[in-house]
mmCIF file of the N, C-alpha and C atoms, coordinates in Angstrom:
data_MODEL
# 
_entry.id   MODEL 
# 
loop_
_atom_site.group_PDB 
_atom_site.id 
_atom_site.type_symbol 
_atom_site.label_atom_id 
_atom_site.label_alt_id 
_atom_site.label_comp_id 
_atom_site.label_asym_id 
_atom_site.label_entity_id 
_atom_site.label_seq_id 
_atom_site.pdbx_PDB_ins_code 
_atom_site.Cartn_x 
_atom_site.Cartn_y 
_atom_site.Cartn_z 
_atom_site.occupancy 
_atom_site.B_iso_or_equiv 
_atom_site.pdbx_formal_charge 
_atom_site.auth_seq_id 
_atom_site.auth_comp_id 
_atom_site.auth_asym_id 
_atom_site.auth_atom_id 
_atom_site.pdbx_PDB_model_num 
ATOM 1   N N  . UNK A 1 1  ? 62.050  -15.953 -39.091 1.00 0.00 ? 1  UNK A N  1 
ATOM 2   C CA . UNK A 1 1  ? 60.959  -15.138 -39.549 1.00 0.00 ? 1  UNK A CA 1 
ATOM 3   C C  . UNK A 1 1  ? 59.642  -15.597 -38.932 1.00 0.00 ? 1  UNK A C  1 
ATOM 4   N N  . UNK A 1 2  ? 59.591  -16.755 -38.784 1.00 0.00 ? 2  UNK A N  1 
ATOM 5   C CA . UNK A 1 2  ? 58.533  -17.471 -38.242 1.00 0.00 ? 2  UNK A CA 1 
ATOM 6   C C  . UNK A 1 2  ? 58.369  -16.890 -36.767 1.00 0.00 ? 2  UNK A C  1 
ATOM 7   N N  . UNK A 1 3  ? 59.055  -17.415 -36.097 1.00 0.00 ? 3  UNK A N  1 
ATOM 8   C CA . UNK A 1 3  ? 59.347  -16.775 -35.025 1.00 0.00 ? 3  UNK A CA 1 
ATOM 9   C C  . UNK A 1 3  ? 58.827  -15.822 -34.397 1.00 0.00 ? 3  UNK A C  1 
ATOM 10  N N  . UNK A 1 4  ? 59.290  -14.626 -35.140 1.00 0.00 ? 4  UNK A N  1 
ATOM 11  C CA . UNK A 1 4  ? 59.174  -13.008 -34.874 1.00 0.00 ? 4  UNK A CA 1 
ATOM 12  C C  . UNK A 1 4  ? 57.980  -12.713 -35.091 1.00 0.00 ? 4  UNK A C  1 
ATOM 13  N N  . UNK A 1 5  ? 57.059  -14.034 -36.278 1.00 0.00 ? 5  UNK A N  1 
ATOM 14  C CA . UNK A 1 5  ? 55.943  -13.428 -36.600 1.00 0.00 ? 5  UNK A CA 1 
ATOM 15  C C  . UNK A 1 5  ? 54.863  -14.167 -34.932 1.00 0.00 ? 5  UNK A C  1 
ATOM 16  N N  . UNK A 1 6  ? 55.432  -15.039 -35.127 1.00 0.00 ? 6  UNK A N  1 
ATOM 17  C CA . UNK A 1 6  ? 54.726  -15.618 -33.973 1.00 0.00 ? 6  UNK A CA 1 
ATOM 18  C C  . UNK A 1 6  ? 54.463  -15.249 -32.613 1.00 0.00 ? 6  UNK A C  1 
ATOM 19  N N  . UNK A 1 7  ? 55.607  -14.288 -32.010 1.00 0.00 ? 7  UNK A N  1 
ATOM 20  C CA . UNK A 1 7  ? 56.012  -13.276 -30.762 1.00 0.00 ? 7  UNK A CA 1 
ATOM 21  C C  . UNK A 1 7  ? 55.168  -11.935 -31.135 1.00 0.00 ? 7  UNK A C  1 
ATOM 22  N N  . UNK A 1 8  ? 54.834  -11.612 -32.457 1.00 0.00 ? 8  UNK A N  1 
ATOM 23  C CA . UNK A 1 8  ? 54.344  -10.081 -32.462 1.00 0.00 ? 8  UNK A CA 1 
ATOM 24  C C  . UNK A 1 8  ? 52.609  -10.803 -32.345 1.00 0.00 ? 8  UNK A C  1 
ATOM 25  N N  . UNK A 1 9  ? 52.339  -11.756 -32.868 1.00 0.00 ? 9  UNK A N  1 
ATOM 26  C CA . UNK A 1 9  ? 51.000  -12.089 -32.706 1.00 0.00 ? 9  UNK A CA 1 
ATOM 27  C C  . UNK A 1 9  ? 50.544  -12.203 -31.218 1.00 0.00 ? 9  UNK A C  1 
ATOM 28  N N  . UNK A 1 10 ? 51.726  -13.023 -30.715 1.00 0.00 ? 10 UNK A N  1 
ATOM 29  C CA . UNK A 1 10 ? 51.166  -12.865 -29.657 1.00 0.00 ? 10 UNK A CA 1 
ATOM 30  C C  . UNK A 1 10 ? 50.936  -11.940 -28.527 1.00 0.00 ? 10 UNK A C  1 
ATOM 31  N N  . UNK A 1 11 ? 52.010  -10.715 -29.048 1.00 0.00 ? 11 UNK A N  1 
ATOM 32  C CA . UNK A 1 11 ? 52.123  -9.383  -28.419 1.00 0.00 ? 11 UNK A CA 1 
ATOM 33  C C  . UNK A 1 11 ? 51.305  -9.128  -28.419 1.00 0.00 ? 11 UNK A C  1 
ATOM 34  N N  . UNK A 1 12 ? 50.762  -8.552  -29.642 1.00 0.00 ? 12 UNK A N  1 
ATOM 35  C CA . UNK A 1 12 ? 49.121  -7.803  -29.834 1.00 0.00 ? 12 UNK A CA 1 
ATOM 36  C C  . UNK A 1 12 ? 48.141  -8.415  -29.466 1.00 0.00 ? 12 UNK A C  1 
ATOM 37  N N  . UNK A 1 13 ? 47.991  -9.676  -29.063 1.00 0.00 ? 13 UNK A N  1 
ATOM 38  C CA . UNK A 1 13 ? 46.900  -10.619 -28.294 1.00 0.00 ? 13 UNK A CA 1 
ATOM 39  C C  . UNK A 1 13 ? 47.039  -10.366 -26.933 1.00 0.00 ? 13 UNK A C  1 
ATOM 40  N N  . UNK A 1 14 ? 48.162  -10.706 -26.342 1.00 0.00 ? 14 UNK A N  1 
ATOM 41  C CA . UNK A 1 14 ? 48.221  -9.648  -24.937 1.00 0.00 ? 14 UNK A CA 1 
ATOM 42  C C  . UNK A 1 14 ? 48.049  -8.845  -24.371 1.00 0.00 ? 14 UNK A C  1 
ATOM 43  N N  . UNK A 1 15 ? 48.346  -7.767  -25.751 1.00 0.00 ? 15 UNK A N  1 
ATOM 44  C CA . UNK A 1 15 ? 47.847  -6.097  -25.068 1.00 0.00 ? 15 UNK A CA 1 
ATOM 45  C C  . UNK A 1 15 ? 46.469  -6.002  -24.888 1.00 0.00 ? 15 UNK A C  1 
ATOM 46  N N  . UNK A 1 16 ? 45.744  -6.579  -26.249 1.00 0.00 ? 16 UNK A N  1 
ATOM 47  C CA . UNK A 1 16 ? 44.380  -6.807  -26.333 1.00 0.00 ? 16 UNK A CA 1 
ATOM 48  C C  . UNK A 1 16 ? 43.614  -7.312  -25.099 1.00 0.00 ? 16 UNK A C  1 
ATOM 49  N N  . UNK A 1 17 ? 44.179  -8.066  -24.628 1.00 0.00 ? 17 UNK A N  1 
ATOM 50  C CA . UNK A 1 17 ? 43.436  -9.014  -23.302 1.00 0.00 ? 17 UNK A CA 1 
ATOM 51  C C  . UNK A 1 17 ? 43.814  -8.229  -22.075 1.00 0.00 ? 17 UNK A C  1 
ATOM 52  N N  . UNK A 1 18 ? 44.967  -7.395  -22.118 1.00 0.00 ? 18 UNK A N  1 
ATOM 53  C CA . UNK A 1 18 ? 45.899  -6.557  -20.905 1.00 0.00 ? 18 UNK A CA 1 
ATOM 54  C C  . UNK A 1 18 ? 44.292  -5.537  -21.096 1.00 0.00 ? 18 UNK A C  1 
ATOM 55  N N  . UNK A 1 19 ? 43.968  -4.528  -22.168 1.00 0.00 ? 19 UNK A N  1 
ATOM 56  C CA . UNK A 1 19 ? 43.551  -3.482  -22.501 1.00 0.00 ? 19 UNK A CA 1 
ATOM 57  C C  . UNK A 1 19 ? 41.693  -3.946  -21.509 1.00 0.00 ? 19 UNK A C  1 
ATOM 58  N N  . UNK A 1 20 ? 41.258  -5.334  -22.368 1.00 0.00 ? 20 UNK A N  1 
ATOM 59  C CA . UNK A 1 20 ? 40.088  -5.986  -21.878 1.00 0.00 ? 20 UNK A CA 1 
ATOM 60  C C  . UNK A 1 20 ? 39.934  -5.593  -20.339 1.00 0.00 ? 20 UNK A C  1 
ATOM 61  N N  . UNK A 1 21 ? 41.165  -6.075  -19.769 1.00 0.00 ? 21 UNK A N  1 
ATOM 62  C CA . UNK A 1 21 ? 41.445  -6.534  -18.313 1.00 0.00 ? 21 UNK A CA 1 
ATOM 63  C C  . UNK A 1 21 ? 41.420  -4.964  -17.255 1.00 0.00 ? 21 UNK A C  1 
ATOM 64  N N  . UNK A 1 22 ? 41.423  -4.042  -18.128 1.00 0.00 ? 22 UNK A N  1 
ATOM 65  C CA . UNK A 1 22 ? 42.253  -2.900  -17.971 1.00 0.00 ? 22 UNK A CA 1 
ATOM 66  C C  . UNK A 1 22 ? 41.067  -1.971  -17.504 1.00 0.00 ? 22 UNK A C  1 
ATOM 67  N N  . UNK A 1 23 ? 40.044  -2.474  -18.662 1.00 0.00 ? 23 UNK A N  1 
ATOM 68  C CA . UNK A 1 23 ? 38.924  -1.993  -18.910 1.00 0.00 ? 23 UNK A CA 1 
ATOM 69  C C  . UNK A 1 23 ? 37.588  -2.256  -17.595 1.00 0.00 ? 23 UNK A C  1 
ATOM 70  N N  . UNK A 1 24 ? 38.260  -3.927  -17.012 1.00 0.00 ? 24 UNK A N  1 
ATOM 71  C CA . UNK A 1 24 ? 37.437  -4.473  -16.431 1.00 0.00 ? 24 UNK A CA 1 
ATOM 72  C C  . UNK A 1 24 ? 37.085  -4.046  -15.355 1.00 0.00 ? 24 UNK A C  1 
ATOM 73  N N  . UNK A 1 25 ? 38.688  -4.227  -14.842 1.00 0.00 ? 25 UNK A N  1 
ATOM 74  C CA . UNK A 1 25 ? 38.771  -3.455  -13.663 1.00 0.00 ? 25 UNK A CA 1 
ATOM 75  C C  . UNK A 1 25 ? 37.996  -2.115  -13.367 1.00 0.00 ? 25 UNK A C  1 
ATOM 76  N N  . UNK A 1 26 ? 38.477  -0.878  -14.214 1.00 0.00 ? 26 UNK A N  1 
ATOM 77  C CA . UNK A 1 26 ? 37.882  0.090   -14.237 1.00 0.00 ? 26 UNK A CA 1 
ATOM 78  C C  . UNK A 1 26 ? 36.145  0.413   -13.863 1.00 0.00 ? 26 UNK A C  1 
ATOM 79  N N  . UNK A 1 27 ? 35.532  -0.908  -14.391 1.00 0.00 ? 27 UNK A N  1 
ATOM 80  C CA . UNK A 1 27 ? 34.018  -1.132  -14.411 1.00 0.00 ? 27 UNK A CA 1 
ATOM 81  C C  . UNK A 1 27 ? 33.898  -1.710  -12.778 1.00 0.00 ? 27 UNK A C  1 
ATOM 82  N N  . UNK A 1 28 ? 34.551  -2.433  -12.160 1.00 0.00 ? 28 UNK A N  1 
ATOM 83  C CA . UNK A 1 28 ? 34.575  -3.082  -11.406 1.00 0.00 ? 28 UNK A CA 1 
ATOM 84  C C  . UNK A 1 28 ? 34.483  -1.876  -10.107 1.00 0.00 ? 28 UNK A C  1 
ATOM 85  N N  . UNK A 1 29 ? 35.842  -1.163  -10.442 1.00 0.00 ? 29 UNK A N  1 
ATOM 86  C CA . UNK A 1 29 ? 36.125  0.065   -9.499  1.00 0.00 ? 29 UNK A CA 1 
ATOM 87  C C  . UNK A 1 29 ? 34.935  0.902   -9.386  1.00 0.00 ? 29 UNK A C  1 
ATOM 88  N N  . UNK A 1 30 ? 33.995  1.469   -10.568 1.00 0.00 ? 30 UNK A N  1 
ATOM 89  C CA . UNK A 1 30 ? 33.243  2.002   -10.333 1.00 0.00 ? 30 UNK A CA 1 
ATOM 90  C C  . UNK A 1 30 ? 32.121  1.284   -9.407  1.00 0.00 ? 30 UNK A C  1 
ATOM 91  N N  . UNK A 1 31 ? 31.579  -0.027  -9.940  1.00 0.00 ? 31 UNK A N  1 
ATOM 92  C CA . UNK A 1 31 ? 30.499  -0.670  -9.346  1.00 0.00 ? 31 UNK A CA 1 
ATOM 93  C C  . UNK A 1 31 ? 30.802  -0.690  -7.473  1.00 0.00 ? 31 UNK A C  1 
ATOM 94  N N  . UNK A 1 32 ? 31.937  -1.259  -7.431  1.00 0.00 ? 32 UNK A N  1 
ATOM 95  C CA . UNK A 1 32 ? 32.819  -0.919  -5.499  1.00 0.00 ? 32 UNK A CA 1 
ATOM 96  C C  . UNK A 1 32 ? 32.315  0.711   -5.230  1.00 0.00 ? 32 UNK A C  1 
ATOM 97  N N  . UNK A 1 33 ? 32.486  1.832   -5.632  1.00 0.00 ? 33 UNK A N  1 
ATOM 98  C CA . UNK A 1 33 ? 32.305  3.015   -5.637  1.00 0.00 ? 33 UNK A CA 1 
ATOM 99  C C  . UNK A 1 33 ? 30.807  3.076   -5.307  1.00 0.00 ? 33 UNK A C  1 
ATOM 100 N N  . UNK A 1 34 ? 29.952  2.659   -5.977  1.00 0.00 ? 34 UNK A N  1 
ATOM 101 C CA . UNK A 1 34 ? 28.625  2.843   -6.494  1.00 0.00 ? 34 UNK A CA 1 
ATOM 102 C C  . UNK A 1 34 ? 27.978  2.249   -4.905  1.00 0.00 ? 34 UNK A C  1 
ATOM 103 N N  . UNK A 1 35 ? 28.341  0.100   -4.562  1.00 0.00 ? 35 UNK A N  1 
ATOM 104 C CA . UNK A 1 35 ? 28.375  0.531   -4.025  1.00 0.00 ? 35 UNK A CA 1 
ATOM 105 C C  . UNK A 1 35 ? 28.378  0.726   -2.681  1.00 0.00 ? 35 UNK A C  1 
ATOM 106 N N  . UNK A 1 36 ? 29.407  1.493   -2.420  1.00 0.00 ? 36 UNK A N  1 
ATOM 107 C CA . UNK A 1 36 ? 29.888  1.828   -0.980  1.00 0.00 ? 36 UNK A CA 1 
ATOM 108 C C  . UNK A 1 36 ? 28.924  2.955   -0.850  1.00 0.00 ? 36 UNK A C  1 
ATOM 109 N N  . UNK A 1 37 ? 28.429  4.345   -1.738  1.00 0.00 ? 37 UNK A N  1 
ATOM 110 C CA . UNK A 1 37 ? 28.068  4.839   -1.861  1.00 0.00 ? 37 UNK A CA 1 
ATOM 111 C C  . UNK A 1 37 ? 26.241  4.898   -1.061  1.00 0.00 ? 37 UNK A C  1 
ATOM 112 N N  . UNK A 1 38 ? 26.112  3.718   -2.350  1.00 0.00 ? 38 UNK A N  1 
ATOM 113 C CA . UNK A 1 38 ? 24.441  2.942   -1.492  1.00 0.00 ? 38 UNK A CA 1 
ATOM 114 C C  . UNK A 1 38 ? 25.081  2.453   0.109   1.00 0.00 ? 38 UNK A C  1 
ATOM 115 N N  . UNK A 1 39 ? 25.576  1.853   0.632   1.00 0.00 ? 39 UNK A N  1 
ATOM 116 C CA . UNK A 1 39 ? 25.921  1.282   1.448   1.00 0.00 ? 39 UNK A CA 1 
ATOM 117 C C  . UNK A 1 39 ? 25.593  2.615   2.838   1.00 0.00 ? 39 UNK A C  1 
ATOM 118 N N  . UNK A 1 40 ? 26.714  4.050   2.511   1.00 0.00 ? 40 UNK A N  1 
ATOM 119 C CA . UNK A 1 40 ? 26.609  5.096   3.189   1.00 0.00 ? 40 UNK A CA 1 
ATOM 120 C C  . UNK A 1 40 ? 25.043  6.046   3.327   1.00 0.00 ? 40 UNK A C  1 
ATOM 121 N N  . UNK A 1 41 ? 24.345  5.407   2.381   1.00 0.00 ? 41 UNK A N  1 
ATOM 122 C CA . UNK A 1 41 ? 22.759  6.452   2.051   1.00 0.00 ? 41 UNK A CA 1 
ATOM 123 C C  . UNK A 1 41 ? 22.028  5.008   2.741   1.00 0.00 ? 41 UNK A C  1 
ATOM 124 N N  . UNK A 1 42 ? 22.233  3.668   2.805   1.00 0.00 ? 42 UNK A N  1 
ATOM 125 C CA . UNK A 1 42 ? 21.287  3.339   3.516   1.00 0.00 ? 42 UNK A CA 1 
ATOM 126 C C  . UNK A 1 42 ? 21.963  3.033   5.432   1.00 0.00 ? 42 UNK A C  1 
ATOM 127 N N  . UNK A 1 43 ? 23.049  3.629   5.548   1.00 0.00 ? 43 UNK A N  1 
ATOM 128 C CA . UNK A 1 43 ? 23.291  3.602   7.083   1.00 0.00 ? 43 UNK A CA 1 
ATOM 129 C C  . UNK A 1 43 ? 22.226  5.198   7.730   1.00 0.00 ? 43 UNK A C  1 
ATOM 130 N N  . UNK A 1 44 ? 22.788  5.997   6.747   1.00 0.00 ? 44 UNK A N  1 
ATOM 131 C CA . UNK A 1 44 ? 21.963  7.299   7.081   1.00 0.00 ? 44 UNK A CA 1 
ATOM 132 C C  . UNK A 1 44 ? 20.565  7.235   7.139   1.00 0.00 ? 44 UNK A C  1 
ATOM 133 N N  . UNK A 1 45 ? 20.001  6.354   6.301   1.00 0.00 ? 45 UNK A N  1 
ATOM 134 C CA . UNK A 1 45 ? 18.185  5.869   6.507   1.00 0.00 ? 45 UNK A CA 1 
ATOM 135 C C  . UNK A 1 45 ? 18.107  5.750   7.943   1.00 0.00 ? 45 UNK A C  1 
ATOM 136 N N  . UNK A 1 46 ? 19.163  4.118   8.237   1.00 0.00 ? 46 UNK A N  1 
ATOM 137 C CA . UNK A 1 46 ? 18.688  3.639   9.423   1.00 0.00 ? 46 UNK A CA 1 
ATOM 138 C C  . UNK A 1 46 ? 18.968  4.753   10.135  1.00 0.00 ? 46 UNK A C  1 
ATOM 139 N N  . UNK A 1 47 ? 19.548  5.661   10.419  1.00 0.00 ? 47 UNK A N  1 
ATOM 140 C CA . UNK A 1 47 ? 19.581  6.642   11.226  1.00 0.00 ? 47 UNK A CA 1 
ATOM 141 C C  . UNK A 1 47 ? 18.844  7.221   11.932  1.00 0.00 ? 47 UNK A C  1 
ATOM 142 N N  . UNK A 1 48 ? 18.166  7.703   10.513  1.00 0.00 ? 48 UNK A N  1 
ATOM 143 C CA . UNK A 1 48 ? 17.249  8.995   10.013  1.00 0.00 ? 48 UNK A CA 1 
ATOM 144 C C  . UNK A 1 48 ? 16.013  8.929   11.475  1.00 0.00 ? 48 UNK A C  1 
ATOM 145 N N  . UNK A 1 49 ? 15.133  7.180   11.309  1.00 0.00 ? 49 UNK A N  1 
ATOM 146 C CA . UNK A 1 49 ? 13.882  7.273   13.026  1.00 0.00 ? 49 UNK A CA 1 
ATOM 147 C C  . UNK A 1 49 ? 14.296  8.000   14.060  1.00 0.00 ? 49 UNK A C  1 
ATOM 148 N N  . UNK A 1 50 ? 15.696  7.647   14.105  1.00 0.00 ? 50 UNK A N  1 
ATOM 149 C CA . UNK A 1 50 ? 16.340  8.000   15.156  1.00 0.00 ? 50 UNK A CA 1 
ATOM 150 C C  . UNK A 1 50 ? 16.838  10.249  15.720  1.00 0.00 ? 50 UNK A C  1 
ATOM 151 N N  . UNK A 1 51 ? 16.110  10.522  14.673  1.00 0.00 ? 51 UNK A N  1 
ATOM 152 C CA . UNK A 1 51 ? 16.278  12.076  14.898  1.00 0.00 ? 51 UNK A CA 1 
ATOM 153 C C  . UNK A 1 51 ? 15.140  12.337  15.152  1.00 0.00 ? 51 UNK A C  1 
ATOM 154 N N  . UNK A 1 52 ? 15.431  14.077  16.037  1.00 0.00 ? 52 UNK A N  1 
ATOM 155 C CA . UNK A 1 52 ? 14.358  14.942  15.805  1.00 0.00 ? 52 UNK A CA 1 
ATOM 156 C C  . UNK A 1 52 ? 13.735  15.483  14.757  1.00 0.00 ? 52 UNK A C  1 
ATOM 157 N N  . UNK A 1 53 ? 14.725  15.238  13.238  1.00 0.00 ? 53 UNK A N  1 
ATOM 158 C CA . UNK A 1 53 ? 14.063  16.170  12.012  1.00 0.00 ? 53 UNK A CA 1 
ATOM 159 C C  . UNK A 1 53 ? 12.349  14.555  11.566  1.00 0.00 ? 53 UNK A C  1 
ATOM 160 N N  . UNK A 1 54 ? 13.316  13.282  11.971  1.00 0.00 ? 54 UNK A N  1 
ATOM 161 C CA . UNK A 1 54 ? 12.151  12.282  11.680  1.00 0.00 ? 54 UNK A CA 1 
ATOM 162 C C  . UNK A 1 54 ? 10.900  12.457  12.492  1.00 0.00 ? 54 UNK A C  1 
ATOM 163 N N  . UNK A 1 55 ? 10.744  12.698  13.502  1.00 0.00 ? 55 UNK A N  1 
ATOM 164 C CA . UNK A 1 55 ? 9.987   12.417  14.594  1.00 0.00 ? 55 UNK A CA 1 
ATOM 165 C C  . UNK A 1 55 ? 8.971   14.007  14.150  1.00 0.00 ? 55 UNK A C  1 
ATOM 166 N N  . UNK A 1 56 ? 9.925   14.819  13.871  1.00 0.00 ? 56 UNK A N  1 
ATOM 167 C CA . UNK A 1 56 ? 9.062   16.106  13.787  1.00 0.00 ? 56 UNK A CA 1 
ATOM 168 C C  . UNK A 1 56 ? 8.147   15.837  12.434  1.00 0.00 ? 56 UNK A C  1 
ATOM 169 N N  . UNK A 1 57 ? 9.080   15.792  11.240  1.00 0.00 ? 57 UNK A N  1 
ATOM 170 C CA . UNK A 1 57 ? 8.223   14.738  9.660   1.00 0.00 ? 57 UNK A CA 1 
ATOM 171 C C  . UNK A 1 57 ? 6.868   14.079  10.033  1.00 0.00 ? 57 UNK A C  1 
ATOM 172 N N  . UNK A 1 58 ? 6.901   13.112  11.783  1.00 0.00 ? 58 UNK A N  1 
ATOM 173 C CA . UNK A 1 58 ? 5.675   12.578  11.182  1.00 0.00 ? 58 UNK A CA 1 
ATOM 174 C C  . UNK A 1 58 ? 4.759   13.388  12.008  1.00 0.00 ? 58 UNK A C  1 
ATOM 175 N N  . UNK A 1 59 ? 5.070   13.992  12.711  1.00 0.00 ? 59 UNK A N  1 
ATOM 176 C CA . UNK A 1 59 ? 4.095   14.667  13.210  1.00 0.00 ? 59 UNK A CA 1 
ATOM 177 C C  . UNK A 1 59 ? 3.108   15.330  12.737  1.00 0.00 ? 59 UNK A C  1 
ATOM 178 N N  . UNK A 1 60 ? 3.895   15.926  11.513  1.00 0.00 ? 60 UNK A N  1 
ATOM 179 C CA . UNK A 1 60 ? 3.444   16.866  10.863  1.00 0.00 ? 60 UNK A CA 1 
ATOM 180 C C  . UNK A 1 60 ? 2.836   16.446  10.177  1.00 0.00 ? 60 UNK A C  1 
ATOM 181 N N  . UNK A 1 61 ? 3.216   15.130  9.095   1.00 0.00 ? 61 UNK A N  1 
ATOM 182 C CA . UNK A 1 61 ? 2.738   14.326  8.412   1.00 0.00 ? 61 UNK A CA 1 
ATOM 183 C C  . UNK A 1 61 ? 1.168   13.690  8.389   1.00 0.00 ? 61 UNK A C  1 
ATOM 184 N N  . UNK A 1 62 ? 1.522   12.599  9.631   1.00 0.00 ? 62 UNK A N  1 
ATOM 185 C CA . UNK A 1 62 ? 0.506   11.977  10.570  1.00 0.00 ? 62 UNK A CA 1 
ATOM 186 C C  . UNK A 1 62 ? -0.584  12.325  11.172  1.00 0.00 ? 62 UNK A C  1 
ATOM 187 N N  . UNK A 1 63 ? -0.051  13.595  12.063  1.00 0.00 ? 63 UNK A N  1 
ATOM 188 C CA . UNK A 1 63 ? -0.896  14.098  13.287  1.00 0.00 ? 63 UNK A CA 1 
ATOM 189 C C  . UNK A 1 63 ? -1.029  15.334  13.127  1.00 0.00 ? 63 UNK A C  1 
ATOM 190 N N  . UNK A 1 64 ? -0.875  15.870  11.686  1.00 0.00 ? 64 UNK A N  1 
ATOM 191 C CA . UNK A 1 64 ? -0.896  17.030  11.553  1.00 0.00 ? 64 UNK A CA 1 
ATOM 192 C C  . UNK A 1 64 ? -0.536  18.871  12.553  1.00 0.00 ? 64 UNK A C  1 
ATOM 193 N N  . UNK A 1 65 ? 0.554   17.855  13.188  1.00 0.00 ? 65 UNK A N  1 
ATOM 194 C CA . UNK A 1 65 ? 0.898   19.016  14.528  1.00 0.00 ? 65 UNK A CA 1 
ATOM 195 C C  . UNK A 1 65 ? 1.447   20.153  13.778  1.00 0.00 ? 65 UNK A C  1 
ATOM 196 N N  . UNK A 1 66 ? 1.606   21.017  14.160  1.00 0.00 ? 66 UNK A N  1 
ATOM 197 C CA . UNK A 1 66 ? 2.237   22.652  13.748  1.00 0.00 ? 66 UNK A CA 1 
ATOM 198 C C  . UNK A 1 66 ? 3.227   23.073  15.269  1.00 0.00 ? 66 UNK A C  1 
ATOM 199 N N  . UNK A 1 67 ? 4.069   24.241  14.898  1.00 0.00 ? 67 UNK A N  1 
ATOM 200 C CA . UNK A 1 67 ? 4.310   24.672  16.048  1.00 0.00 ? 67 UNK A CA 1 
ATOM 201 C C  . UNK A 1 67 ? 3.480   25.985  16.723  1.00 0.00 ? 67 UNK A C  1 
ATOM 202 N N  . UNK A 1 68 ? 3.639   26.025  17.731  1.00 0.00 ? 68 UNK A N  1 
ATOM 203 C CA . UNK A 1 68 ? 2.544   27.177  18.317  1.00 0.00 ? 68 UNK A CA 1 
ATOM 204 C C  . UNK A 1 68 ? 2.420   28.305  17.756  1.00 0.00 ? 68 UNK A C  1 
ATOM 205 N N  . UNK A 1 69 ? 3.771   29.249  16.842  1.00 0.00 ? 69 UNK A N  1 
ATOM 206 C CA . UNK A 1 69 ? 3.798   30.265  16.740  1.00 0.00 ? 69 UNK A CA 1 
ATOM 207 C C  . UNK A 1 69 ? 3.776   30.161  14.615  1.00 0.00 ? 69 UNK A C  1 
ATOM 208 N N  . UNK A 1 70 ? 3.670   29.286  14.124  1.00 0.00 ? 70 UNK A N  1 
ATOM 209 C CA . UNK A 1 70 ? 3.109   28.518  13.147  1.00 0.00 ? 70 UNK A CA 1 
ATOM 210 C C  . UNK A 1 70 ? 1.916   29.026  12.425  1.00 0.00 ? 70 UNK A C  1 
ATOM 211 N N  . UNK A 1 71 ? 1.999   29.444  11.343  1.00 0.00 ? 71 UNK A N  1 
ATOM 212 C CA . UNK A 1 71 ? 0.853   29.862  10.347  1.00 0.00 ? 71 UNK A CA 1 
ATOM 213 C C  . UNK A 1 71 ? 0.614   29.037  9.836   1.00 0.00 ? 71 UNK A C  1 
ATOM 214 N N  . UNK A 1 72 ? -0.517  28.556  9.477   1.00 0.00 ? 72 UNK A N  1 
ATOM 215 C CA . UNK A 1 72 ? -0.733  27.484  8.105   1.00 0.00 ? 72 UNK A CA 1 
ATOM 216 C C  . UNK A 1 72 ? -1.565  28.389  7.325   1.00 0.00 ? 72 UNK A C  1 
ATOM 217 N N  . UNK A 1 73 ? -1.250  28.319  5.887   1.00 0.00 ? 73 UNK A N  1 
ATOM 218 C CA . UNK A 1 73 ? -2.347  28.982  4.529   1.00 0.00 ? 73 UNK A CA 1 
ATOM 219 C C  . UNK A 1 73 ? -2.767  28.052  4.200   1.00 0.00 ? 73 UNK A C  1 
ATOM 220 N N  . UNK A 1 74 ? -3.787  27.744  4.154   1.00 0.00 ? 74 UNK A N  1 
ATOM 221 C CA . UNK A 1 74 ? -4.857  26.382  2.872   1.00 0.00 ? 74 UNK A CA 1 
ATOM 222 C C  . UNK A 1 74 ? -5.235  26.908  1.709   1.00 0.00 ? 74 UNK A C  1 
ATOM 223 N N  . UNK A 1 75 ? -5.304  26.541  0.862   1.00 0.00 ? 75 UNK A N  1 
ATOM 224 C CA . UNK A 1 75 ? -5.923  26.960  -0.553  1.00 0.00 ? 75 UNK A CA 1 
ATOM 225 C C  . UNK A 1 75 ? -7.197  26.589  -0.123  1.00 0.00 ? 75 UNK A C  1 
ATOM 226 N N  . UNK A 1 76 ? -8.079  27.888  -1.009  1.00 0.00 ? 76 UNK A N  1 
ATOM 227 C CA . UNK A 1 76 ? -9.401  28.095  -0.657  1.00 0.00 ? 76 UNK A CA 1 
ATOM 228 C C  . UNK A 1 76 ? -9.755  27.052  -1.750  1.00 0.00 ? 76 UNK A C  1 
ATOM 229 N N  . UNK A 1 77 ? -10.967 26.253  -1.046  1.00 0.00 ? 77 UNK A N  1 
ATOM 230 C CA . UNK A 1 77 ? -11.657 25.186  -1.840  1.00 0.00 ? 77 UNK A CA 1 
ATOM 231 C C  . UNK A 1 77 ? -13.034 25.715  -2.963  1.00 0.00 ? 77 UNK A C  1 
ATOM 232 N N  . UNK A 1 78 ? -12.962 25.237  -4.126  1.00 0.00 ? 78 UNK A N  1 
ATOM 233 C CA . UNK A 1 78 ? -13.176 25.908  -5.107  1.00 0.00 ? 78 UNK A CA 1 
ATOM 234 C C  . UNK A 1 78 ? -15.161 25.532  -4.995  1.00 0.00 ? 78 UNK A C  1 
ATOM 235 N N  . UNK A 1 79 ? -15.887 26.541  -4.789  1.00 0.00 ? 79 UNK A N  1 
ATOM 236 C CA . UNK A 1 79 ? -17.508 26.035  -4.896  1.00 0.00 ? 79 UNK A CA 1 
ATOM 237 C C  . UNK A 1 79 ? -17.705 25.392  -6.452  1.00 0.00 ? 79 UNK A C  1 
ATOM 238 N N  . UNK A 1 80 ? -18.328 24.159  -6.320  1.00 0.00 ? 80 UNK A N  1 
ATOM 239 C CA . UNK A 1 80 ? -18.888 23.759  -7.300  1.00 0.00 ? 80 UNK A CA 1 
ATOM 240 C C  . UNK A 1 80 ? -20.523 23.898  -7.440  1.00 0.00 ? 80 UNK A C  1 
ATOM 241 N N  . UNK A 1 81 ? -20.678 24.565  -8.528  1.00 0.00 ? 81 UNK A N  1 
ATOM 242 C CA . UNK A 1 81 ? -22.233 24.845  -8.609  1.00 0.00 ? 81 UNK A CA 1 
ATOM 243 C C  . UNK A 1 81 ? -22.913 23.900  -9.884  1.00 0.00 ? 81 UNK A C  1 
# 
């Protein structure tokens, strides 16, 4: 009797620690996921100088270039009296 009680205790202490373990992983898997994730968004940064959509950004940005055939609208600046 002893025994049996002693094997089921320790069953349910196992599963318990199996379930913990089970759990851990799972957290673990996500954080690997997460991140490989960051990992792929900062290769694409370093990329990014390296295009025409960057180079055009600062132009526009910076040096305020337009293209030739290019409208710009400004909001009319409000008189203060």
């Amino acid at each position: 009797m002893i025994i049996c009680f002693v094997v089921l205790y320790k069953s349910t202490e196992l599963k318990s620690e199996a379930n913990a373990k089970v759990q851990k992983k799972a957290e673990l898997e996500q954080l690997i996921s997460d991140e490989n994730d960051r990992t792929k968004e900062i290769e694409e940064r370093k990329l990014y100088p390296g295009t025409k959509k960057y180079i055009e950004d600062v132009a526009r940005s910076q040096l305020g270039l337009v293209y030739p055939d290019e409208i710009i609208f400004e909001p009319e600046k409000e008189n203060k009296k």
